[in-house]
Structure formats: C-alpha cells, structure tokens
C-alpha positions in Angstrom: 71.9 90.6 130.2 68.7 89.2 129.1 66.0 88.2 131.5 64.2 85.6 130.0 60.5 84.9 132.6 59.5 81.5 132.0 55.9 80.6 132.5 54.6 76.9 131.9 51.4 75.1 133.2 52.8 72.7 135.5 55.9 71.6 137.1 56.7 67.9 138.5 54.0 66.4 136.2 56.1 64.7 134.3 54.4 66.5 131.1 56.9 67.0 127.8 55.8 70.2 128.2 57.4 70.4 130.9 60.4 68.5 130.3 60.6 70.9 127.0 60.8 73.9 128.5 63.3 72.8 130.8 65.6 71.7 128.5 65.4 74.7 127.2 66.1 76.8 129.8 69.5 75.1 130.5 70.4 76.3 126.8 69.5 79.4 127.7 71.4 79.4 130.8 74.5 78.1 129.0 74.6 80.8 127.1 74.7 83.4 129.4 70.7 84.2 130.0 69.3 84.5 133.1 65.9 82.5 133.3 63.1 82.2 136.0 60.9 79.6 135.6 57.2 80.3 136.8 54.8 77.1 137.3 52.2 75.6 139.5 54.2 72.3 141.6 54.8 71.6 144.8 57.7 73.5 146.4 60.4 75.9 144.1 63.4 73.4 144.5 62.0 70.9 143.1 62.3 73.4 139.9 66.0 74.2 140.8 66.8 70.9 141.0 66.0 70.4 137.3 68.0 73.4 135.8 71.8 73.4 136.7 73.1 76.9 136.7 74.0 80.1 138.3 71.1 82.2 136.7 67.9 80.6 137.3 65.2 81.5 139.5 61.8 80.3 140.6 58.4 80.5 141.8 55.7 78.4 142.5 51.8 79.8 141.3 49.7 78.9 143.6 45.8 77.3 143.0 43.7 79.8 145.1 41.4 81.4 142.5 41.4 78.8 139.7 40.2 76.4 142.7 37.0 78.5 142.9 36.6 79.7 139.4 38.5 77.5 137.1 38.0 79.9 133.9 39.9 82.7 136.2 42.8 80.6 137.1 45.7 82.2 135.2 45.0 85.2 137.9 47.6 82.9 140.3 49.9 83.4 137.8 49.7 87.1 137.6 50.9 87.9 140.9 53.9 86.0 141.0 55.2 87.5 137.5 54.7 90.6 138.8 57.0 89.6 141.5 59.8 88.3 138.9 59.2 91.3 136.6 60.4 94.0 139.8 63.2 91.9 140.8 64.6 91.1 137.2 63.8 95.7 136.5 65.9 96.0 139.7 69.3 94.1 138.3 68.7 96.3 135.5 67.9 93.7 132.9 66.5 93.4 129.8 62.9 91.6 130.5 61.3 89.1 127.7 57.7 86.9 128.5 57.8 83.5 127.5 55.0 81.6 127.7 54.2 77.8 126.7 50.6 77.4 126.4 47.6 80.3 125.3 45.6 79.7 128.2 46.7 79.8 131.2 50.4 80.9 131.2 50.3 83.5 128.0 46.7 85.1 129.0 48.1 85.7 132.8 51.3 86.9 131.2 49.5 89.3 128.7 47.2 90.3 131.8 51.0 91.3 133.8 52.2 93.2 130.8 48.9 95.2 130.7 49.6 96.2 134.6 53.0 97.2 133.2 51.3 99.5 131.4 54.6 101.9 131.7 57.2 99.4 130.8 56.6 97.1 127.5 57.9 94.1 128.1 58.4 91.9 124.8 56.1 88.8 125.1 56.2 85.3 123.4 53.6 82.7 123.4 54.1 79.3 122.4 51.1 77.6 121.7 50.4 73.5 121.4 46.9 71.2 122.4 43.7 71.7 123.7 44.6 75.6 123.6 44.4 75.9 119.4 42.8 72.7 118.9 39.4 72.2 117.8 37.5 69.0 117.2 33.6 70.1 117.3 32.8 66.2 116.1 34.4 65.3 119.8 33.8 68.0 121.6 37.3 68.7 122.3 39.6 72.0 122.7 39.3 75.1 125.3 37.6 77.1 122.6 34.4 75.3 122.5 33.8 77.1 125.7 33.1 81.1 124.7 34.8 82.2 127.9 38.1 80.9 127.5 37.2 81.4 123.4 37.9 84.5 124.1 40.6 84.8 126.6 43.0 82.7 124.0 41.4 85.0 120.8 43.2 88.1 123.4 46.1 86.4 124.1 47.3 85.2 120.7 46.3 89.0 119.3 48.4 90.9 121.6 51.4 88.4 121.4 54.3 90.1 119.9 54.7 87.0 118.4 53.2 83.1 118.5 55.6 80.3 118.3 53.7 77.3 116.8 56.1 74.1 116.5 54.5 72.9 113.4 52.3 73.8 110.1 49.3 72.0 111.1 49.5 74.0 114.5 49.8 77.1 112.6 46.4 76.9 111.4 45.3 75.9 114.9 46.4 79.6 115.8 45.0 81.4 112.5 41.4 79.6 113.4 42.5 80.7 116.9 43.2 84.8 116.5 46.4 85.0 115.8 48.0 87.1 112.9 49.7 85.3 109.9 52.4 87.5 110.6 52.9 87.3 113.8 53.8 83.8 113.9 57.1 81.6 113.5 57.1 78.0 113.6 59.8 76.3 116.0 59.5 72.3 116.2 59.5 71.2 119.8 63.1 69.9 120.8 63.8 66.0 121.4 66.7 64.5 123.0 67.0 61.0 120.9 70.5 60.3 123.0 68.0 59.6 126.0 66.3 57.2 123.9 69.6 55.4 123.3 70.4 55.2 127.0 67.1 53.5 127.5 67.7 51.1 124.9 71.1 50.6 126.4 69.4 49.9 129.4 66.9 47.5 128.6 67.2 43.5 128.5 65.4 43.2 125.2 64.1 39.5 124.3 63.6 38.4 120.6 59.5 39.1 119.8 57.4 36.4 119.7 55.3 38.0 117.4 55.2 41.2 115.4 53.3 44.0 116.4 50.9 47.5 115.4 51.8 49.8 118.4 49.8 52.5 119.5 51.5 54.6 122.1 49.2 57.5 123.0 46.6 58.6 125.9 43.5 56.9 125.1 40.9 60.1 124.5 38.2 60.3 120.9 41.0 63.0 119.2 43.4 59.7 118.6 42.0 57.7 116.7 42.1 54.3 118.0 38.2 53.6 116.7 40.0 53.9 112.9 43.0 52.0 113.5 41.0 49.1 115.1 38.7 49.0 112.1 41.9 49.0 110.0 43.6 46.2 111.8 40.7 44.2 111.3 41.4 44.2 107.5 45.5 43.4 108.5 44.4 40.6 110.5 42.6 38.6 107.4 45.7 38.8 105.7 48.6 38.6 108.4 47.6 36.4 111.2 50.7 36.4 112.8 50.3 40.2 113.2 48.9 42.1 116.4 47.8 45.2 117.9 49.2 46.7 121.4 47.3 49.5 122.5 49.7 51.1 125.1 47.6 54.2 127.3 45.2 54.9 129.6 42.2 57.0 128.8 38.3 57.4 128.8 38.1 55.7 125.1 39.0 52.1 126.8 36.1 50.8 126.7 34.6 52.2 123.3 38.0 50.2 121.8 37.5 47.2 124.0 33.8 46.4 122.6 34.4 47.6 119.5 37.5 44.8 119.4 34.7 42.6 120.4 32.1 43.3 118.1 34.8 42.8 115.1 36.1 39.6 116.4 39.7 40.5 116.9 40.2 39.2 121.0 42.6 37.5 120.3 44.8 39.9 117.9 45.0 43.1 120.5 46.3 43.4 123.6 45.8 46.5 126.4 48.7 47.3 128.3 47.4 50.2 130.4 50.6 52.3 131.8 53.7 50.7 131.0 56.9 52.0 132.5 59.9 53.3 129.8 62.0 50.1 129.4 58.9 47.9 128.3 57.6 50.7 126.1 60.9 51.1 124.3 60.6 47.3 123.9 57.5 47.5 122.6 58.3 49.8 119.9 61.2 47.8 119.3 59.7 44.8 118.8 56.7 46.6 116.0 56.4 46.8 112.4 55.2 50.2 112.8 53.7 53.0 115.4 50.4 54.5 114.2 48.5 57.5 115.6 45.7 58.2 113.3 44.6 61.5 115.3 42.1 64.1 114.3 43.8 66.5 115.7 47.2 66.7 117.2 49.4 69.7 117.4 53.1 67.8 118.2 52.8 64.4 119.9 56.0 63.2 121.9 55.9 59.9 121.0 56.0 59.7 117.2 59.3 60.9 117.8 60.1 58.3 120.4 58.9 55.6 118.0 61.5 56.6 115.0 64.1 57.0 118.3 63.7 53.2 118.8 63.6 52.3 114.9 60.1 52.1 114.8 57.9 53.0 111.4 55.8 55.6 112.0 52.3 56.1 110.0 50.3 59.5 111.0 47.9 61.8 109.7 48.1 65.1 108.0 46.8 66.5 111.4 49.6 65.2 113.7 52.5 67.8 113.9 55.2 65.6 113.1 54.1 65.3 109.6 55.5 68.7 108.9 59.3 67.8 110.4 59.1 64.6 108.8 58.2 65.9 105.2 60.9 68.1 105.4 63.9 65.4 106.0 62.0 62.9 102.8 59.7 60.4 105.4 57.6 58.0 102.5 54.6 60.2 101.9 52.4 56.6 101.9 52.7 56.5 105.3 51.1 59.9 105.7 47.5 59.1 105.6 44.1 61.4 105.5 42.0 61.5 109.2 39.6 59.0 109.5 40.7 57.0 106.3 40.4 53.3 107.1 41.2 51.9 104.1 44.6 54.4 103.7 45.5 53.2 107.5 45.3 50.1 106.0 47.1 50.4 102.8 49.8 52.1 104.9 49.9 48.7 107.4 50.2 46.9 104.3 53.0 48.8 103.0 55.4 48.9 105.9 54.8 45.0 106.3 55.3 44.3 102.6 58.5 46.7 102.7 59.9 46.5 107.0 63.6 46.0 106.6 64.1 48.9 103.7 61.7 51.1 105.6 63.3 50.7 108.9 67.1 51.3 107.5 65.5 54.4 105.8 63.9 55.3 109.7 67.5 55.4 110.8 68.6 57.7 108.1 65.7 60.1 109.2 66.7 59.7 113.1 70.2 60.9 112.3 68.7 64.0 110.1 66.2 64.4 113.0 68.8 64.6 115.5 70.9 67.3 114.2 67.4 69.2 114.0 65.7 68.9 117.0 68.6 69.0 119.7 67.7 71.4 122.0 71.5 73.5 121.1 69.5 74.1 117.8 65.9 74.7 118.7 67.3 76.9 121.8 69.3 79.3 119.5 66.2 78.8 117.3 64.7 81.0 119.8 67.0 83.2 121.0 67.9 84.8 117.3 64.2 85.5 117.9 64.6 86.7 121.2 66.9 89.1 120.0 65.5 90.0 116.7 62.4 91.0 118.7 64.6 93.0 121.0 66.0 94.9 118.3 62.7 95.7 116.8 61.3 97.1 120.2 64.3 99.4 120.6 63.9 100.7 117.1 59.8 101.5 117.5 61.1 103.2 121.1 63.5 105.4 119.7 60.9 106.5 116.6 58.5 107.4 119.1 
C-alpha cells in the first residue's frame, strides 16, 4: 500500500488550500491509499473530522520556533514528519512526500528527507502564491526576502518533481529554481456541485441594477486601482451600471479615494466580508467578474464566478486563463496587466454581448466540470504517484 504524507500550511483556516487538499485526500482514500495529513490547527480531530475513512492519520505542527524566528518556521514541521515517516516504515509501506506550498511545508519536508538520508523517500511539491510569485513593483512574494529566496530556490531543486496547476505558475517556478523538466502542471480541483447547492439555497431577488463584481482580497497584486480607472470610462456610457468591490484588505482605502478623486461615489459600493449566500447573489446578479491581477497563480473565485453564470474577464497572469483557453473561453475577455483601456473594451464587450456570453459560460461550466472534479485531478496525481514510484525502483535496482 501506498503511504501518501500530506503536509499543508494550515488546517481550520478555512483557506482553499486547505479545502483542496482535503478533497483530495478523500480521493485518495477511496482508492485504497493511506493518507496522513500534517498541518498547523488547533487539535488533530478537527483534521479527522474532515476526511471520512479508515486510512487517514494526523498530526498537528506546532508554532514553537517559527514564533521566535519566523524564517525558521518549517523546523515545527520537521519533527512531526519524522514521526509519520517511522510509523508509515513500520506497516511496511511504500512512503511518498506531498507537499502544497514551497515554503514552509516542501522546504521542512525536503529538510526530513535529508535526515532520511538512508531511505529516499519520493517527494512532491506543489507550488501556488506568494511562494513563486514575484511582483518587485509591489513588493510582494517570499522571494524578495534572500533568506527564504533561497530556502524555496533548495526546495523546488531537490523536488523529484513540482506540481504547478497552471502555465503562468510554471514560469513562477522556472524564475523560482525549478527544472523545466521536473515539472507537471495539475489545475487545482473545484467542486461546482457545491456551488449549485448554494444557489439552491439562496432566496435570490431580481437585481435592481446590473453590476461589475470584484470578488477578491483587497491587496496592490489585484488590481482594483485598474479596474476602477476602467469603470470610470463604463460609467460615461452605462449609467445604470455599477461596481461592487466584495473583500477585505489593506488596498481599501487607496480604492476608496481614488473612487473619490474620479467622481464615481455613487457607482461602487464596498461590501467588506460577505457571507456565501449573498456572494453567490452577487455574482448572480453581474454582467461580469473581473480580476485584473498582476500576478495570480490560481485564484478560487474566477471559478466560482463561471459556477454561478457569471462572465469572467482576467489577465494573462491569473491562472485560470490557462484552463479556460483550453475549453475555447472568448480570448477578448483575456486582457494584458495593467491595460485600462483593454479592461474596458472587455466591460464593453460582455455588456454589448451578456445573454450570448453567459449561455456560452454555461457551456464552459459543464466542460469545466468534467475537468476539475476532484475523481479527475486526484487520479491526475496518483498516475504520477505511481509513475514516480516506478522510476525510483528502476534507478534502485541499477545502482
């Protein structure tokens, strides 16, 4: 049997991280894996409460070092694995390292496998944000700090392999350290059934008026200075039309002036945290979602927008845009970073064209389904799981 040793960031956050990897490790369980799932969170059954099944494990990392020295924290980590690593050698079962995220979980895993010096131990990194990211304009991404620079630049090198779960991410590792050919692209999974059970759920009322939704935590790396800028030239033309910024974040106030200074009060709304029935209205009631990031290695909610019928427009540097090339998504609402006049032209396409482009949404949703359940993306990774298997018992026996 396979052991596959989990390791994410967080557990109980509520991150899609999180919720990711959890989904799955039920896959994994389901077909016939044993998984232990390694995280920082409050107490271990709130883990085994998540994952239904026989084979599944867990342990709760601790914050003593990273408390002190936050650049050493994926040393909490280390010690638990360890821990896994002898129980999973003593049932006699094939070991495999998974880790989501560079920094902490895949450097404190590469770190273990390094004190296993006598065992190798395949290891898999999967790698999304601030740890391949880098936006010098905004001084954003681990990288910009040497230290952990070089702590991801070691962990991405001695991966067996990097899972990246788009193109634009995959030049987020090469610019990172990793090896062209070391990497595989896996999308994220997304379950768009619980999408429909919120819908289900929700007393929707007819909109008022027709909105520009932007879902998204409210940091420079979005965008929201462009779309604003953009809206203001939507707004001359389309007065019925207005902006809901849906978030919290530090870039509040930037966007509230600037909405000021262009004289658009009365056209955008801030919601602050909304809870999911009144965000899946939202999106239900909008001519389109828009996330004009700089940078943006898979963002959740484009793919909750399309899951309530909601146009999408986003960058060249948001994930997404590779998945939704691949299954024919209008290339005019694909826009260039930091191109006002192209977010606008996009705004003015989707209104000019709404109720063909939202029949063609659903045609994409049902494509998008079939590709990112999480039956697909898990045996996505366990082909690799066992391809990488197979190529570590054929180096053993040549050596």
């Amino acid at each position: 049997m396979i052991h596959v040793i989990m390791v994410i960031p967080t557990i109980g956050m509520g991150s899609s991280m999180e919720y990711i990897s959890i989904e799955l490790a039920r896959v994994f369980i389901r077909r016939g894996l044993h998984v232990t799932l390694i995280a920082r969170g409050r107490e271990s059954i709130s883990i085994k409460k998540k994952v239904n099944g026989n084979y599944i494990d867990a342990y709760v990392v601790s914050h003593k070092i990273g408390r002190i020295i936050k650049k050493l924290e994926f040393l909490d980590f280390v010690p638990v694995i360890l821990k896994a690593v002898i129980k999973a050698m003593m049932g006699g079962q094939r070991i495999l390292f998974q880790a989501f995220f560079a920094y902490p979980p895949g450097t404190a895993v590469l770190v273990s496998r390094l004190l296993l010096f006598w065992k190798h131990i395949p290891a898999l990194v999967t790698v999304a944000g601030d740890d391949v990211e880098l936006v010098k304009e905004i001084r954003y991404g681990r990288r910009l700090d040497p230290i952990l620079r070089l702590l991801i630049w070691f962990t991405l090198k001695l991966s067996d392999v990097v899972v990246v779960p788009s193109l634009y991410t995959k030049y987020c590792a090469l610019d990172s350290g990793a090896s062209d050919d070391h990497i595989v692209i896996i999308p994220f999974g997304y379950d768009f059934d619980h999408t429909l059970r919120v819908q289900k759920s929700c007393k929707m009322k007819p909109a008022q008026s027709r909105y520009i939704c932007f879902l998204a935590r409210l940091h420079p790396k979005k965008g929201l200075r462009y779309l604003i800028a953009a809206f203001k030239l939507i707004v001359s033309k389309y007065r019925d039309r207005k902006l809901i910024v849906i978030g919290k974040g530090e870039e509040r106030k930037m966007a509230e002036n600037l909405v000021k200074k262009l004289d658009l009060s009365e056209y955008v709304l801030f919601t602050g945290y909304i809870n999911e029935r009144t965000k899946a209205s939202y999106l239900r009631n909008s001519t389109a979602y828009v996330l004009p990031s700089l940078s943006d290695s898979y963002p959740i909610s484009v793919l909750e927008a399309l899951a309530n019928k909601c146009p999408v427009i986003i960058t060249e540097n948001v994930g997404e845009e590779y998945i939704l090339r691949k299954v024919g998504y209008p290339s005019a609402l694909i826009i260039k970073p930091k191109d006002i006049i192209g977010l606008a032209d996009a705004l003015l396409y989707v209104i000019k064209n709404e109720e063909k482009i939202k029949y063609h949404v659903i045609n994409i949703v049902k494509s998008l389904s079939h590709l990112l359940s999480y039956h697909n993306i898990g045996d996505k990774y366990l082909k690799l799981y066992f391809s990488i298997i197979k190529c570590c018992d054929n180096n053993s026996k040549t050596t």
